[in-house]
C-alpha positions as CSV (number, residue, x, y, z in Angstrom):
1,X,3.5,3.7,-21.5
2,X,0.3,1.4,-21.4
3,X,1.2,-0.9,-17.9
4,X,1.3,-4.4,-18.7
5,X,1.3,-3.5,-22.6
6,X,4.7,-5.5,-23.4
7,X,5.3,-8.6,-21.6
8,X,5.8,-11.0,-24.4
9,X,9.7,-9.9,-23.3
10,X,9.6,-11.9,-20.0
11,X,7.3,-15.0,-21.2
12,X,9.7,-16.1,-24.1
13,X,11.9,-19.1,-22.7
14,X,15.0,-18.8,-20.6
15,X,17.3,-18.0,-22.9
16,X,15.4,-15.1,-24.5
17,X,13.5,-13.6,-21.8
18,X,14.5,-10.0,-20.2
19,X,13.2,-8.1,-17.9
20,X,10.0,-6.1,-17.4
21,X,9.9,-2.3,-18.9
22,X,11.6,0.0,-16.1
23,X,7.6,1.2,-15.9
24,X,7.1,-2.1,-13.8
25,X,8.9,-0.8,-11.2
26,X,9.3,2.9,-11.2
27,X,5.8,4.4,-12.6
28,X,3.1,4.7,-9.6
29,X,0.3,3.9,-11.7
30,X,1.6,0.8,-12.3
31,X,2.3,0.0,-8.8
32,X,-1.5,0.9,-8.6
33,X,-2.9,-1.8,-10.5
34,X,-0.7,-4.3,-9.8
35,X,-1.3,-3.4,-6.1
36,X,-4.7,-3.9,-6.9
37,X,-4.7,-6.7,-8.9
38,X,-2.4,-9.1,-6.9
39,X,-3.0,-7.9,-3.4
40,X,-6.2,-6.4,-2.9
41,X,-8.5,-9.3,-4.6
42,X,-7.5,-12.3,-2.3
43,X,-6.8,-12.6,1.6
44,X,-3.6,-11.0,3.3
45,X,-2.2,-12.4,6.4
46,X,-2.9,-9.1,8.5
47,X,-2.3,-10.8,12.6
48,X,-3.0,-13.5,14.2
49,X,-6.8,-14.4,15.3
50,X,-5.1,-15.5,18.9
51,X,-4.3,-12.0,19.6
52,X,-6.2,-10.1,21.4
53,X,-4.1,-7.0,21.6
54,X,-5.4,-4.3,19.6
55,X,-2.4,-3.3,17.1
56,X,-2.3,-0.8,14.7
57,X,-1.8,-2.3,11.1
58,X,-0.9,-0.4,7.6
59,X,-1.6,-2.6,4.7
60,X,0.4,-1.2,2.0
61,X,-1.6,2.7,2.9
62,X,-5.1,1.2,3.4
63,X,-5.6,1.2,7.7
64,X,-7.6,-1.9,8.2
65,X,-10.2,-1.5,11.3
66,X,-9.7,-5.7,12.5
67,X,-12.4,-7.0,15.3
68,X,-14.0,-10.3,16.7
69,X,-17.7,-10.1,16.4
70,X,-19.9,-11.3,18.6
71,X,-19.9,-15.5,17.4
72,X,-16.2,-14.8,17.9
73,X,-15.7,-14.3,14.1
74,X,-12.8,-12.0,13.0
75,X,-14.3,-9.4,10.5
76,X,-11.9,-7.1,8.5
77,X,-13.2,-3.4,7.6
78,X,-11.2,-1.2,4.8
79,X,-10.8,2.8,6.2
80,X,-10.2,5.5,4.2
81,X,-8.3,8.4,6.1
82,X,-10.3,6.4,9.7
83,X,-13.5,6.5,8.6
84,X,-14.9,3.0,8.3
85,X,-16.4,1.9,4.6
């Protein structure tokens, strides 16, 4: 199944809508994009910039690396297996 290919199912009004295509929630790839599309291209409440405990945080399998720079500005890296990008 194409992800995202039939939603025309879950925009009709009320009384006619159903539910998305069990692929919505079952298939990985689909999880993939949506992770991707929804999550990854906006800001994430990760902590608290008050903290200053250094706490290890899984966002949904990526392992942020979260620090205060130097003008006190909190800077966000993405890690792939620990290795800074």
């Amino acid at each position: 199944m194409e992800p995202f290919s039939d939603l025309k199912a879950v925009q009709n009004s009320v009384a006619w809508a159903r539910g998305l295509a069990n692929a919505h929630y079952a298939d990985l790839s689909v999880y993939e994009i949506e992770k991707d599309a929804l999550l990854f291209r906006q800001w994430a409440g990760l902590g608290v910039a008050a903290d200053r405990d250094t706490k290890p945080v899984d966002f949904l399998g990526v392992l942020p690396v979260i620090i205060r720079d130097r003008s006190h500005r909190v800077r966000v890296f993405k890690t792939s297996a620990g290795i800074v990008v």
